[in-house]
Every structure is written in structure tokens, then in C-alpha cells.
LUMVEXGU-424638 format. One line per 2 residues: number of its first residue (from 1); for each residue x, y, z of C-alpha. Coordinates in steps of 0.1 Angstrom, whole numbers, plus 5000, padded with zeros to 4 digits. Layout:
NUM	X:Y:Z  ...
% end
This chain:
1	4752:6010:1103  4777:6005:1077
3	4802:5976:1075  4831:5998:1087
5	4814:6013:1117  4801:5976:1128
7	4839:5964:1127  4853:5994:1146
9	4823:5994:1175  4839:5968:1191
11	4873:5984:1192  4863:6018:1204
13	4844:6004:1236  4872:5987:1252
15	4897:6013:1246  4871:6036:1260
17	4860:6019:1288  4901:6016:1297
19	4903:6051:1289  4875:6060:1316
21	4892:6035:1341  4927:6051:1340
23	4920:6085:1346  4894:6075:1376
25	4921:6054:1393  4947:6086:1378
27	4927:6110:1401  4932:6091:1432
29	4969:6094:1429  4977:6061:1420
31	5011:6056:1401  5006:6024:1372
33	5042:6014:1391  5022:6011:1425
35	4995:5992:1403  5023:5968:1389
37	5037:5962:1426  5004:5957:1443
39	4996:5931:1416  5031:5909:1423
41	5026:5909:1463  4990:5899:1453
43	5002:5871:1433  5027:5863:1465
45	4997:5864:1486  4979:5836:1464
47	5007:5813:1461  5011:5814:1499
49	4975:5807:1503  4982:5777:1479
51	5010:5763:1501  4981:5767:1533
53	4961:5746:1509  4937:5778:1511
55	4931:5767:1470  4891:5788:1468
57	4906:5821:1484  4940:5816:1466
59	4920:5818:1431  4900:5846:1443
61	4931:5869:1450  4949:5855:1425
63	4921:5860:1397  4913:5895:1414
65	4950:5910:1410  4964:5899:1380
67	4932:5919:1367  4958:5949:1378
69	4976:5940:1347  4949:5958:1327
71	4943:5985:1352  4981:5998:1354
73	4983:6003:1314  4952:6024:1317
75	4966:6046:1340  4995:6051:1320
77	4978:6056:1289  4954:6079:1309
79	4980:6101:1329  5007:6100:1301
81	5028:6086:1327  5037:6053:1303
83	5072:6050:1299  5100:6025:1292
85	5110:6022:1327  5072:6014:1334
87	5069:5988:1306  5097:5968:1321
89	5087:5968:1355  5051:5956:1344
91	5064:5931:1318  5092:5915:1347
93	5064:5916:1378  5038:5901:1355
95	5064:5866:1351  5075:5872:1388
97	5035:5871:1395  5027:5837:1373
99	5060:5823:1384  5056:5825:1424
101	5017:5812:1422  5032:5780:1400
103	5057:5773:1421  5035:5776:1449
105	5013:5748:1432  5044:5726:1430
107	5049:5728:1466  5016:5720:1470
109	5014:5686:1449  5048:5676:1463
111	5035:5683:1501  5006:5658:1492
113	5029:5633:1474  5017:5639:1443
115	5048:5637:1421  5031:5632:1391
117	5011:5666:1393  5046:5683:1406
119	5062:5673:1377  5035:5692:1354
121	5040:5722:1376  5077:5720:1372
123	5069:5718:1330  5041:5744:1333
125	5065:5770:1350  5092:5763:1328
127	5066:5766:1295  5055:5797:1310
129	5091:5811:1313  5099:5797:1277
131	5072:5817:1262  5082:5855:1273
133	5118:5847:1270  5112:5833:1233
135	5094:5862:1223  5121:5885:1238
137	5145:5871:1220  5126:5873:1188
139	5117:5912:1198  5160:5918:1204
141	5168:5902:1173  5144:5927:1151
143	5113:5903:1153  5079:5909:1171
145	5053:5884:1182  5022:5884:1198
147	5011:5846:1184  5006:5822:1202
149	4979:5792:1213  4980:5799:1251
151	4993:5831:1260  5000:5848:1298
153	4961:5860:1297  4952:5823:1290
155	4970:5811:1315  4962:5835:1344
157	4927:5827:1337  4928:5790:1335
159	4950:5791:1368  4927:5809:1385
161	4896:5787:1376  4916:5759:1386
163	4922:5769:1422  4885:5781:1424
165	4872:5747:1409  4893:5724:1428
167	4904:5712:1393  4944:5722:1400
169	4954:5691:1390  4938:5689:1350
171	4944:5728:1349  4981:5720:1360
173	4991:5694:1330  4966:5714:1306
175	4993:5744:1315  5025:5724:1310
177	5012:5712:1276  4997:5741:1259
179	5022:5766:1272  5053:5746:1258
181	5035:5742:1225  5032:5780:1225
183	5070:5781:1232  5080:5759:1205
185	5051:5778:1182  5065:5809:1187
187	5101:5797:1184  5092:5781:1148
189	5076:5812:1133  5108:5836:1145
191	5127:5809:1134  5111:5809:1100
193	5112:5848:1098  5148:5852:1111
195	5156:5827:1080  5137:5849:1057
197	5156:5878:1063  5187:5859:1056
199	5181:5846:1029  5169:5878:1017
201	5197:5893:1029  5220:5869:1008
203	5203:5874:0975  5207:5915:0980
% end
């Protein structure tokens, strides 16, 4: 197998197994926007389980969901019913989704007096914030970026292996640490573009 083939293998597999997945779930009659909904009242689900102190089956539904995320873009992609309406909904429900199951986890440390651990979850849920609305920014103002060290799959993952290990309070600072950094990260390389361009732009 040449060198070429080998590096587009691993490419075409995904994008065919999401391919196959899309128009399977596209024949049931199943809309990517009913996909994108069902995730965020999943994510409601698992926060209120985390306010019951129901932490196990909180990271099971939460975990189990937010794997809708991959399902409703195959479905679009499949059915050829992606749009911009569609895009928004997902990328809005998605933050509405992370946001509800961390502010559930604050609830929860501040019902145990744990103010320490509530804290985090206030810093983890505004990193989490800071990080979309960074890159949005970036994206309105001409300049695109995927970068960053701990990015929403990251975090939805470590989340959810948090709730099902018990371990909510090391995943919780973990969270507020790594996804500020990745706000500031992503803020210093738009930064450094945006001053490119105008310096560029100065020398024209």
C-alpha cells in the first residue's frame, strides 16, 4: 500500500462509517433538528440527576447524548438536509447542553458545602463559555479557529468520566484550568492574526 493510500485509510472510514449512520437514522424519519433537541433535554436530564446526587446514571445519560452531537451532522450530511438554520441550532444547544450539566455540578458542590469545588465549577462553566464565544468572535471578524488544548469534545468526555468515576471533584478543577487556558490560547493566536492583517494592511 503506498504512502498516500495509508494516510487517507484513516480518513475515509470515519466519514464512511458517519455516512452509513446518517442515512440509517435518515430512513427512520428523524430530522438532525430533533437529533439536536433530544441531545439538550438529555443534557437537562443529566444535570438534574446531578442535583439528586444520581452522579453514575448522570454520566451514563450524559456521556450517551452528547454522542447525538455526532449523530445529527450525519444525518444532515446524509439527507442533504444541513443548513444554516441547522448549524446554529446544533452549535447554541451544544453550549446550552455543557452549560446546564456544569451548572448542575455547582449546585451540587454547593449543596454539600463544598465551596472550594463550586468555585471551579463557576471557573469551568465560565472557561467553557469563553472558549465558543472567543472563537465566534474570531470567525465574525474574518478569522477561523479550530485550535485549542481542550476543546467541547474534550470536555464532554472528561465530564462524563468524572460523574461515572466518582472523580467530579479533580475532573471539575481539571475543567476550569484547561478550558480557560484554551480561551486565552485561542484569544492570543486571533489576536496575533487580527494584528497581522493590520499591519499588512498598513504597509499596502
Amino acid at each position: 500500500m503506498s504512502q498516500r493510500k495509508r494516510q487517507l485509510l484513516p480518513e475515509r472510514i470515519p466519514a464512511a462509517a458517519s455516512a452509513a449512520i446518517g442515512r440509517g437514522v435518515g430512513r427512520l424519519g428523524i430530522t438532525p433538528n430533533m437529533i439536536t433537541l433530544a441531545g439538550v433535554v438529555g443534557s437537562g436530564v443529566a444535570a438534574w440527576l446531578i442535583t439528586e446526587e444520581r452522579l453514575l446514571i448522570a454520566g451514563a445519560v450524559f456521556l450517551g447524548f452528547s454522542a447525538m452531537d455526532f449523530v445529527d451532522g450525519a444525518v444532515a450530511r446524509a439527507t442533504g438536509q444541513a443548513t444554516p438554520y441547522g448549524a446554529l441550532l446544533d452549535a447554541v444547544m451544544d453550549r446550552v447542553g455543557e452549560a446546564l450539566v456544569l451548572a448542575a455540578c455547582v449546585w451540587y458542590f454547593t449543596e454539600r458545602g463544598e465551596d472550594v469545588q463550586a468555585g471551579f465549577g463557576y471557573a469551568a462553566l465560565f472557561g467553557s463559555i469563553a472558549v465558543s464565544y472567543v472563537r465566534a468572535r474570531g470567525e465574525a471578524l474574518g478569522v477561523a479557529t479550530r485550535e485549542g488544548l481542550f476543546r467541547r469534545q474534550e470536555r464532554v468526555i472528561l465530564l462524563g468520566i468524572g460523574l461515572l468515576a466518582n472523580g467530579l471533584t479533580v475532573v471539575i478543577i481539571i475543567l476550569a484550568v484547561l478550558a480557560n487556558l484554551t480561551a486565552l490560547q485561542r484569544w492570543v493566536i486571533i489576536g496575533r492574526t487580527l494584528k497581522e492583517q493590520d499591519r499588512e494592511a498598513a504597509e499596502a
